[in-house]
C-alpha positions as CSV (number, residue, x, y, z in Angstrom):
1,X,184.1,-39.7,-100.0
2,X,184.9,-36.5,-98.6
3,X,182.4,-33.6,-99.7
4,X,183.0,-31.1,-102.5
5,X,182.7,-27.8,-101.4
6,X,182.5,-26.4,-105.4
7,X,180.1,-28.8,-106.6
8,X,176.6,-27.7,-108.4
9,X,174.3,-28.1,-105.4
10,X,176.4,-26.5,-103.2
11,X,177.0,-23.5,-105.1
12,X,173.7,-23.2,-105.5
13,X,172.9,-23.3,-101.6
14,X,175.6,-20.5,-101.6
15,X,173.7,-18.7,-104.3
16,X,176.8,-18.1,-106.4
17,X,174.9,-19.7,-109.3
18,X,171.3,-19.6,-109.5
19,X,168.4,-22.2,-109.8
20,X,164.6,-21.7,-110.6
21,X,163.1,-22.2,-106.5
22,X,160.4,-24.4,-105.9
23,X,160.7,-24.6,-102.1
24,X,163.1,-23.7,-99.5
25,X,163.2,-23.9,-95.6
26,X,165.5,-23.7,-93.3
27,X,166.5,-27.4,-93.9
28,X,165.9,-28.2,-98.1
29,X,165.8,-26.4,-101.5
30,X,163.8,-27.4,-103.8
31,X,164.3,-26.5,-107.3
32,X,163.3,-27.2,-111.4
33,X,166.2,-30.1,-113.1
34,X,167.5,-27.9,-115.3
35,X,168.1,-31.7,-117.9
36,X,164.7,-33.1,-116.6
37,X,163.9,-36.5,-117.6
38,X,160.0,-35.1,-118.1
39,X,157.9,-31.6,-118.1
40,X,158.2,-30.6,-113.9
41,X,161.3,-32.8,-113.0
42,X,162.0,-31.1,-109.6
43,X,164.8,-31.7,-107.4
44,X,164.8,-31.5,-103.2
45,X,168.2,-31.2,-102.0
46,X,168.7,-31.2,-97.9
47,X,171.1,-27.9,-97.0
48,X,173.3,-30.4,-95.1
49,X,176.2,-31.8,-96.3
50,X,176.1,-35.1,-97.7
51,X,177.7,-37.0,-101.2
52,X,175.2,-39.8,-100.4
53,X,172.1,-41.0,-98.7
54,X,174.7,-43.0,-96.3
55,X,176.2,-39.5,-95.2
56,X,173.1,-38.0,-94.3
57,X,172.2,-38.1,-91.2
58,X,168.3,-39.4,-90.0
59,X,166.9,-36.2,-88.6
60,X,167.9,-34.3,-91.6
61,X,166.6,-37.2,-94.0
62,X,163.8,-36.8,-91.8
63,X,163.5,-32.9,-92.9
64,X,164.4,-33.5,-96.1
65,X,161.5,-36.2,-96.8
66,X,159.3,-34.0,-95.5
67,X,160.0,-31.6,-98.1
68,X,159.4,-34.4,-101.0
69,X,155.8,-34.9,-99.8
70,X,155.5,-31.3,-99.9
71,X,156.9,-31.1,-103.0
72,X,155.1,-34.0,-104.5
73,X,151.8,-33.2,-103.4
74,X,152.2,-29.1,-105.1
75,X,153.1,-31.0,-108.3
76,X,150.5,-33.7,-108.3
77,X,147.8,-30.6,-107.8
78,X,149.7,-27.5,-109.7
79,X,151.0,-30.2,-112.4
80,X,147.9,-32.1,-112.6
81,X,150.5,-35.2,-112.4
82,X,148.7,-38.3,-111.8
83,X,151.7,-40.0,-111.1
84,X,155.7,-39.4,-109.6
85,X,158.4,-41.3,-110.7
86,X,160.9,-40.7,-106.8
87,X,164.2,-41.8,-107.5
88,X,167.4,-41.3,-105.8
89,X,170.7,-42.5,-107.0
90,X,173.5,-42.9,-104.1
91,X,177.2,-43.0,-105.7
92,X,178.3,-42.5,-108.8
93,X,177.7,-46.5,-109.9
94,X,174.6,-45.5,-109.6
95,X,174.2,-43.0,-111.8
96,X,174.9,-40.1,-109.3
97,X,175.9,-36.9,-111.2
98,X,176.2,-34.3,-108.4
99,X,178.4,-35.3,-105.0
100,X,175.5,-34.3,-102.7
101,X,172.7,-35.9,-101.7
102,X,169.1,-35.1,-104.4
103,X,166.0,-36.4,-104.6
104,X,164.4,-36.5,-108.4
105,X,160.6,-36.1,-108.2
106,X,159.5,-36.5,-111.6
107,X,155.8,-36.6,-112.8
108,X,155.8,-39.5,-115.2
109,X,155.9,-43.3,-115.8
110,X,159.6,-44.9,-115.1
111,X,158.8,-45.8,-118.3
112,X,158.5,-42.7,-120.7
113,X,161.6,-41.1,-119.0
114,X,164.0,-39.5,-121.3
115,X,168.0,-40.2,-120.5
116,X,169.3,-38.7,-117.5
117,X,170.9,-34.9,-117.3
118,X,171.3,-35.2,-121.4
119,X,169.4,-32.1,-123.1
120,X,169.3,-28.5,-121.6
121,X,165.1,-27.5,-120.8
122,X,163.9,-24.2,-121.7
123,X,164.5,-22.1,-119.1
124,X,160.9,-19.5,-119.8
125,X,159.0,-22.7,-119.9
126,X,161.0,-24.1,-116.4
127,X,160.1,-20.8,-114.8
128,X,156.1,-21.1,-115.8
129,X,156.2,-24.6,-114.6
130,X,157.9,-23.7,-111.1
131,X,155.1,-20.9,-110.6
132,X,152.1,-23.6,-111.6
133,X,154.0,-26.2,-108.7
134,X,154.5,-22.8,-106.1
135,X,150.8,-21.9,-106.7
136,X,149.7,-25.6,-105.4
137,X,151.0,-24.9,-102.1
């Protein structure tokens, strides 16, 4: 599949519509699920192009992982999460809602998750959360 120039996540990279920043390097943004499935769902995203894990390329996968653990560990300690719930869903079978590549670190159990992308968060409470998980790092 060829890659959406006007999806979400890349309009995002472009800053043409704004997100609540976590993280960002030269390689991944990190940002707060604006639907999470629980309190601190935070998304990496690699600045590369990719629909799927398959299009990415290793030494950006390699960048981009780097990132989660980064991310994870700020969340674990500005969270107090005692547990992350890392999924990734490649192709829209899968459950894939934006055409580029994301990583969904929520702090939770797989089994208390709410449904995927269904109600809109609080965007005050979103904004306290991303400065609790920027603090930890």
């Amino acid at each position: 599949m060829a890659y959406d120039q006007n999806n979400i996540f890349a309009k995002i990279l472009r800053q043409e519509i704004p997100c609540i920043t976590v993280y960002e390097d030269e390689y991944t943004l990190a940002f707060m699920d604006i639907m999470p499935q629980a309190t601190g769902h935070t998304l990496v995203i690699p600045k590369y192009q990719a629909v799927t894990l398959l299009d990415l390329p290793a030494s950006e996968l390699t960048y981009t992982m780097h990132t989660v653990q980064k991310v994870v560990h700020a969340i674990e300690k500005g969270l107090n999460a005692k547990g992350i719930v890392l999924m990734q869903l490649s192709g829209e079978s899968a459950g894939q809602t934006v055409p580029h590549v994301h990583f969904h670190l929520i702090p939770s159990s797989v089994h208390d998750l709410k449904e995927h992308a269904s109600n809109m968060a609080d965007q005050t409470e979103l904004k306290l959360l991303a400065e609790k998980i920027k603090a930890a790092f």
